[in-house]
N, C-alpha and C positions, 0 to 999 in steps of 0.2 A: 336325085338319083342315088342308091346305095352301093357303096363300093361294092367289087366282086367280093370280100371277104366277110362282108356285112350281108349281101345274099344268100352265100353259102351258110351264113349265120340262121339266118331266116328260113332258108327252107329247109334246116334240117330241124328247127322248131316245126316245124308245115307237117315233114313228116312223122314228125312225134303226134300229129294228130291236132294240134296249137291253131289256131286262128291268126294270122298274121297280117293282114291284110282287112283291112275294115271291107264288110259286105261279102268278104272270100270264104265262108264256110265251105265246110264239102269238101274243100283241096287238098289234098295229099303231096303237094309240092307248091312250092312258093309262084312259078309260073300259072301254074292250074288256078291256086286262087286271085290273081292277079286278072284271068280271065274271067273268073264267076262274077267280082267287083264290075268289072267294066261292061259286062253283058246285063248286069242289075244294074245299074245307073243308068244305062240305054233303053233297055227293053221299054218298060213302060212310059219314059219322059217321051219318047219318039211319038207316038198315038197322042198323049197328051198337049205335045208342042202341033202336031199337026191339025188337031179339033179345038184349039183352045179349052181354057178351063169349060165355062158352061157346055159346048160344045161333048165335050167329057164327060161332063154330070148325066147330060141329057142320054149320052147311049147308055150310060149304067142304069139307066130308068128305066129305059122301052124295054130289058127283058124280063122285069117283073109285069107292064102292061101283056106283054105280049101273053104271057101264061093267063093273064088274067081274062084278056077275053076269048081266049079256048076256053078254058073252065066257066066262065059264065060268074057275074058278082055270088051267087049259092056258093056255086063249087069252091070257089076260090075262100068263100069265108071257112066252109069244112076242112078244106087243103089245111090252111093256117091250123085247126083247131088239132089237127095229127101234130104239124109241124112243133107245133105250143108243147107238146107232150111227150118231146124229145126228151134224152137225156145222155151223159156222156157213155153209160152202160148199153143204151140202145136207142133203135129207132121210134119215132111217137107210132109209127103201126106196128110193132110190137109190142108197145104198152098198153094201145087199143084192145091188141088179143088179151094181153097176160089180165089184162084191168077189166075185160068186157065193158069198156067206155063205148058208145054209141055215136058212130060218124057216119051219116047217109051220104053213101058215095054214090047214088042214083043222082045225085044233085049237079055229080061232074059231069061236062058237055061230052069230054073225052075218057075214055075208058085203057085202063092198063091192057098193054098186047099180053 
């Protein structure tokens, strides 16, 4: 534990904006990031300790399945081919338009509202 002179130390590095606390970004005081660390170490180990590891792999799967049979194996290979055609400047269905690339979205099961 850091002396009170050694905290005062710290968070006024915190509020110069300084990272002081390993995992505490974002804080603008030494307590604040004291919280963001300890709510990041928790948050996700908790789900994980409770499903075990496979257990864990296995839910991060089903929500690609699950899209997949809405869309149907078609739909789903078109999805990917917009997706493929991303870029950091924009989305792949905006490149579709700008590109006039050809992607038959009659082929998806589900239709955008």
């Amino acid at each position: 534990m850091a002396s009170q002179q050694e905290r005062q130390g710290l968070d006024a590095k915190a509020r110069q904006g300084e990272t002081v606390v390993p995992g505490g970004t974002g804080g603008k005081r030494l307590e604040a990031q004291e919280h963001f660390a300890e709510g990041r170490s928790r948050g996700g180990q908790g789900r994980s300790e409770q499903l075990g590891h496979e257990g864990y792999q296995e839910l991060g799967s089903k929500g690609g399945q699950t899209r997949k049979e809405q869309l149907g194996h078609e739909g789903y290979q078109e999805m990917g081919k917009k997706g493929g055609l991303s870029t950091m400047d924009g989305s792949g269905g905006e490149r579709v338009a700008e590109e006039g690339i050809e992607i038959d979205e009659s082929r998806f099961r589900t239709k955008n509202k």
